[in-house]
TORKOL-4160 file (C-alpha; in steps of 0.2 Angstrom, whole numbers, padded with zeros to 4 digits, m for minus):
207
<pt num="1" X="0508" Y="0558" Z="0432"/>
<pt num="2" X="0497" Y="0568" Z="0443"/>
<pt num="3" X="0510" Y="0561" Z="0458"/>
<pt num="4" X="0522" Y="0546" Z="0463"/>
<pt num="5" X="0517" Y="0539" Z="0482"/>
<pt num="6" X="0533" Y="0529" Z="0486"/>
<pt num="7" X="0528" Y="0516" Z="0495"/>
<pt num="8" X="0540" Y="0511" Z="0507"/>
<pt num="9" X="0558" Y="0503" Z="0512"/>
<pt num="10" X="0566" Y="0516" Z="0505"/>
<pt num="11" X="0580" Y="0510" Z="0514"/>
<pt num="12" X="0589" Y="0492" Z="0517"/>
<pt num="13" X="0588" Y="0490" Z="0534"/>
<pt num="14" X="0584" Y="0505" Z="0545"/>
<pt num="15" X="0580" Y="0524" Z="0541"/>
<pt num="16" X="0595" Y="0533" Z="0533"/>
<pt num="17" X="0596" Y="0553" Z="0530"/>
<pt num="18" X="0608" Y="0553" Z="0517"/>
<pt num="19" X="0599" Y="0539" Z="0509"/>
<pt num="20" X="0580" Y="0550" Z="0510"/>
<pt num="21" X="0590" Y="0565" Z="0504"/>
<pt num="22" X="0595" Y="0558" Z="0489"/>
<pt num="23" X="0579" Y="0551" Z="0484"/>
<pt num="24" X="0571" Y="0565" Z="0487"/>
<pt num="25" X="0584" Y="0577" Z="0475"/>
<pt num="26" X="0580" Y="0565" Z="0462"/>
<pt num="27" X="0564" Y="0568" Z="0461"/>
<pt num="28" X="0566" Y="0585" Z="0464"/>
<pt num="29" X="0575" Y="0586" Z="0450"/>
<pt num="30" X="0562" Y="0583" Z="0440"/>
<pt num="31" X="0549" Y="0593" Z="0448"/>
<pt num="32" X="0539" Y="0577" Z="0450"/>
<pt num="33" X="0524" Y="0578" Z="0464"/>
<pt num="34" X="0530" Y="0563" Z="0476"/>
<pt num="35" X="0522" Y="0556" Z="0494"/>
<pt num="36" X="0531" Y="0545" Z="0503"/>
<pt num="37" X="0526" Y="0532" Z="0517"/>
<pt num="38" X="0535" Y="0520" Z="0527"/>
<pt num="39" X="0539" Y="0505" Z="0527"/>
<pt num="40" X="0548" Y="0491" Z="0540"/>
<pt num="41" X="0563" Y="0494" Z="0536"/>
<pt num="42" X="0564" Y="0516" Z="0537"/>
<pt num="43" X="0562" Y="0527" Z="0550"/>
<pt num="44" X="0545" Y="0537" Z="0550"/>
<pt num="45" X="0554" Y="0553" Z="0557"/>
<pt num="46" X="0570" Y="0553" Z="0548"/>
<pt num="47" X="0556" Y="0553" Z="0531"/>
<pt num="48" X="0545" Y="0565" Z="0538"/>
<pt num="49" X="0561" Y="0577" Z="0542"/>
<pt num="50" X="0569" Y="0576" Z="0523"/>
<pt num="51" X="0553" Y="0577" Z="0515"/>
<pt num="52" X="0546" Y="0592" Z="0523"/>
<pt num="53" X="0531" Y="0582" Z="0532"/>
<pt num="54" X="0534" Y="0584" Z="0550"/>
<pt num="55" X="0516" Y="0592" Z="0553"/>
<pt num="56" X="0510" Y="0573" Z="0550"/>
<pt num="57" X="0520" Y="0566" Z="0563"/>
<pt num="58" X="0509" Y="0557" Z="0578"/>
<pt num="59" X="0517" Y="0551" Z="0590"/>
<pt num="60" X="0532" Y="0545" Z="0579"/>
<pt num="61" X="0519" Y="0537" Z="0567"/>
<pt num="62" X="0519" Y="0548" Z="0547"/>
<pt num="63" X="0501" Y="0546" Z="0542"/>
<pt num="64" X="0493" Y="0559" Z="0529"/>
<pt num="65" X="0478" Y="0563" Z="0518"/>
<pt num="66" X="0483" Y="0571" Z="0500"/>
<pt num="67" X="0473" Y="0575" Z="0485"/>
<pt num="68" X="0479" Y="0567" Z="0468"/>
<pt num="69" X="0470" Y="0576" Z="0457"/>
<pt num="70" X="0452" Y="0579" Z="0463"/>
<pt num="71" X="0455" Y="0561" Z="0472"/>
<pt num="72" X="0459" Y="0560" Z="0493"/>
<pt num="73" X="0471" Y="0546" Z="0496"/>
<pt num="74" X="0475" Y="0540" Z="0514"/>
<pt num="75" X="0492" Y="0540" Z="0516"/>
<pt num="76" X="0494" Y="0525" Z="0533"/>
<pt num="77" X="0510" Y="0522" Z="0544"/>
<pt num="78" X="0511" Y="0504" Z="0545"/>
<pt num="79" X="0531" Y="0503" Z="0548"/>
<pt num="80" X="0527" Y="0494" Z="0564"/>
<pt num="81" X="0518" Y="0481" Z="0556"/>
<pt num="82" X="0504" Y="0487" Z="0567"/>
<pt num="83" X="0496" Y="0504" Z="0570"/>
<pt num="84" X="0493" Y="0515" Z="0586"/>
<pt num="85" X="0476" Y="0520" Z="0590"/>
<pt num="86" X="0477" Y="0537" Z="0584"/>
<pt num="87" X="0481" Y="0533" Z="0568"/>
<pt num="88" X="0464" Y="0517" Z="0568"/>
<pt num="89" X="0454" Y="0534" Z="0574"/>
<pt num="90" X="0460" Y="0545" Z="0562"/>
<pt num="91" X="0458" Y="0532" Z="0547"/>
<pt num="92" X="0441" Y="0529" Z="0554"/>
<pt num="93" X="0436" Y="0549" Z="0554"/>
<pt num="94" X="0442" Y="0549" Z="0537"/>
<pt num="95" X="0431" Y="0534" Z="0530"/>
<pt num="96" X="0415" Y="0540" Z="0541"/>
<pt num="97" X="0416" Y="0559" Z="0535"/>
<pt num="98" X="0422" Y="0553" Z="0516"/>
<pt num="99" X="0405" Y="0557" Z="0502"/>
<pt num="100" X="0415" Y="0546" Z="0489"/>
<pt num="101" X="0409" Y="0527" Z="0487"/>
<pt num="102" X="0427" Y="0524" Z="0483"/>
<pt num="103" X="0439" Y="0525" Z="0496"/>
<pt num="104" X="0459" Y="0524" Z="0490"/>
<pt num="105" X="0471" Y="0520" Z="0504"/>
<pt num="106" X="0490" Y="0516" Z="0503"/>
<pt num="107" X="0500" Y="0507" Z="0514"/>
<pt num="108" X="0515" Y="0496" Z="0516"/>
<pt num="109" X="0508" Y="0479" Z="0521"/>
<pt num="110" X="0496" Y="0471" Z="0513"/>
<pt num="111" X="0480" Y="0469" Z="0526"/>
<pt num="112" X="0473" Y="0453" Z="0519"/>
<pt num="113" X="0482" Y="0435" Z="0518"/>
<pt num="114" X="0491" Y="0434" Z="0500"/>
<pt num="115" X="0500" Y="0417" Z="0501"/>
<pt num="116" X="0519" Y="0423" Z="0501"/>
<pt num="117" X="0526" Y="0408" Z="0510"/>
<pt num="118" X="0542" Y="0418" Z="0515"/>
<pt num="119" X="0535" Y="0435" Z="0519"/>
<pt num="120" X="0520" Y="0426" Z="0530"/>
<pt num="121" X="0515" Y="0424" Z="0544"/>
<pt num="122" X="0533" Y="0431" Z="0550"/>
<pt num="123" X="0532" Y="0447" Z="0543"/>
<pt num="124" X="0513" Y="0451" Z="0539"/>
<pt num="125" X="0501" Y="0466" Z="0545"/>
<pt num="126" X="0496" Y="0461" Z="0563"/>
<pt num="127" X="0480" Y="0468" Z="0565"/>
<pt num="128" X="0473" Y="0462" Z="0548"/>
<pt num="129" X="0457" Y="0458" Z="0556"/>
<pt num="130" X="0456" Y="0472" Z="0564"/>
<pt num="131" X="0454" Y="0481" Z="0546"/>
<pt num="132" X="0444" Y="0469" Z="0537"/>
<pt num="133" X="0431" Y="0474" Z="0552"/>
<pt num="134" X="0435" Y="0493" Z="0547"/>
<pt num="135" X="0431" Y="0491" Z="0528"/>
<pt num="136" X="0414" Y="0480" Z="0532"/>
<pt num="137" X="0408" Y="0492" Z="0543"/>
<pt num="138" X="0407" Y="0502" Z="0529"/>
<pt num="139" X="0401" Y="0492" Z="0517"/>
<pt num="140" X="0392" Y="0502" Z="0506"/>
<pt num="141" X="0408" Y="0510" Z="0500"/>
<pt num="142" X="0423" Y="0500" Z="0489"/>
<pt num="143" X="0442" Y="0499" Z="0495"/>
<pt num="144" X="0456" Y="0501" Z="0483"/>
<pt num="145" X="0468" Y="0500" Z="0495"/>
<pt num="146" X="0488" Y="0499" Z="0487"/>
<pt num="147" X="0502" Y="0490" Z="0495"/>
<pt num="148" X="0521" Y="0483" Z="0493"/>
<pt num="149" X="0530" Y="0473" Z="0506"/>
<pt num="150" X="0528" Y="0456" Z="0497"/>
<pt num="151" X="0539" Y="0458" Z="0483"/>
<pt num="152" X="0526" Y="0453" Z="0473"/>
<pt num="153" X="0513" Y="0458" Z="0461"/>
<pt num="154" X="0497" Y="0452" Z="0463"/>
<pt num="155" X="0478" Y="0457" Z="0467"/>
<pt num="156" X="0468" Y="0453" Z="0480"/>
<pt num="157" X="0448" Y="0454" Z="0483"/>
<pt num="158" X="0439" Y="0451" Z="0498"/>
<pt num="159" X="0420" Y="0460" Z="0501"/>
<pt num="160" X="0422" Y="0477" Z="0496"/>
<pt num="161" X="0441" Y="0476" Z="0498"/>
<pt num="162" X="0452" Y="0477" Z="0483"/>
<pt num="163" X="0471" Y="0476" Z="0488"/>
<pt num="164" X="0483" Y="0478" Z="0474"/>
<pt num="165" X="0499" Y="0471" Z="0478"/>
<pt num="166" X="0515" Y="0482" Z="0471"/>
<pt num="167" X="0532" Y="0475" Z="0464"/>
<pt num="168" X="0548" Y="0479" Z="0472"/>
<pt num="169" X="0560" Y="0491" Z="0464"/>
<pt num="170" X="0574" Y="0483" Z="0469"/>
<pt num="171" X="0568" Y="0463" Z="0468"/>
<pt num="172" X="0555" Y="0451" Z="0468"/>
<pt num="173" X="0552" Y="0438" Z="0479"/>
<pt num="174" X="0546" Y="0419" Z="0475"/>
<pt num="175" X="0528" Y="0418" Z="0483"/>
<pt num="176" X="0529" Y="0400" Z="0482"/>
<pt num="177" X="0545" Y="0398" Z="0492"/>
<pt num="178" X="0548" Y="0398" Z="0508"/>
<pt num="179" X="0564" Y="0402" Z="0511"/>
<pt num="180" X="0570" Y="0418" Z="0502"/>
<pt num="181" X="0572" Y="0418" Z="0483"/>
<pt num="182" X="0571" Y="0429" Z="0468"/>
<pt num="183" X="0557" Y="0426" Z="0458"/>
<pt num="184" X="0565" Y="0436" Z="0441"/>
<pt num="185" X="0577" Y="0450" Z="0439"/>
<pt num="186" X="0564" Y="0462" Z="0434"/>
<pt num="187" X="0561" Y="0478" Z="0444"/>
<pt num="188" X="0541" Y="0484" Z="0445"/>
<pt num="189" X="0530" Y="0499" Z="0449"/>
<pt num="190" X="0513" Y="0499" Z="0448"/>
<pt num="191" X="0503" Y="0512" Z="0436"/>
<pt num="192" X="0485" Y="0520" Z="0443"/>
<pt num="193" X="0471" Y="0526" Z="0433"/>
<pt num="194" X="0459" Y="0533" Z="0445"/>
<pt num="195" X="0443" Y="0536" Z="0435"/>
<pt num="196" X="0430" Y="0551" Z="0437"/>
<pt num="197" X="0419" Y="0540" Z="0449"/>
<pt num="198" X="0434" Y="0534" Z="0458"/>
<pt num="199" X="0436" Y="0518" Z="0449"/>
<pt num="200" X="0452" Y="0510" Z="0449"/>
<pt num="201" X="0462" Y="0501" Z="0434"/>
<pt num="202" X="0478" Y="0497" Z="0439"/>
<pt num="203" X="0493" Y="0484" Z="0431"/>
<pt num="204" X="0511" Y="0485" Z="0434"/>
<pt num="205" X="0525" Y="0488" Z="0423"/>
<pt num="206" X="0543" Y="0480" Z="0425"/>
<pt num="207" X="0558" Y="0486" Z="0418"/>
């Protein structure tokens, strides 16, 4: 792998040192190239201290640009369910100053409508419009944006957005339910292939 992005809720309820720490030993342990972001349930600060990534810190909010490969991700603080204005700036920048047509972006919530019928409307992104508006304006370029949250695999297009929707490593929730129940006992990750014209072919794995 050419790098791991953890994708959020790395803790059950609210941030937790000890629990960062030992993620990221494991990892080290292995010399793995790994990029977390945060979820609702961890503490943007807490991540950013145990992973070395307190330079990216705004205003409490741990939003990054890396290269995977030859490839720039944005990395988006979303733990809020909402973002700040310096981060809608920053993501804007990034976009308006970008040369590729493919833009790869990675967040927690999902910014489009998915039809989890537990997880929305009480837990979804709060300013999806807002980001919808965001990747028309730019419509000459194509959104591969990667996501969790849901519990749930599944993809997503709307216009020149493309949101892949990852499986939880810890459970997956019935989309069609809408109080809270397992779907399968399988844990998921998703796999990535970004190609040379940053293209994306993507499917998940469960274990």
């Amino acid at each position: 792998f050419d790098g791991i992005i953890l994708g959020g809720d790395l803790c059950n309820q609210t941030g937790d040192t000890l629990i960062y720490k030992w993620i990221y030993d494991l990892f080290k342990a292995h010399n793995l190239s790994v990029h977390p972001i945060s979820g609702n349930h961890d503490t943007s600060s807490l991540l950013a201290d145990v992973f070395g990534l307190q330079n990216y810190l705004t205003n409490g909010a741990l939003y990054y640009k890396i290269l995977i490969g030859q490839v720039p991700c944005l990395l988006l603080d979303t733990s809020s369910g909402s973002m700040d204005a310096a981060q809608w700036r920053w993501i804007e920048k990034e976009v308006a100053t970008s040369p590729f047509a493919h833009q790869h972006i990675f967040m927690h919530h999902p910014p489009v409508i998915c039809h989890s019928k537990h997880m929305e409307p009480k837990y979804m992104f709060r300013e999806m419009e807002a980001f919808k508006s965001l990747c028309e304006k730019y419509s000459h370029k194509t959104f591969h944006i990667i996501t969790g949250h849901y519990h749930i695999e599944k993809t997503v297009i709307h216009k020149n957005m493309y949101v892949y929707v990852s499986p939880s490593t810890y459970v997956q929730i019935d989309p069609d339910s809408t109080s809270f129940q397992m779907m399968h006992p399988h844990i998921g990750y998703r796999m990535l292939l970004i190609e040379g014209d940053g293209s994306v072919n993507t499917h998940a794995l469960y274990l």
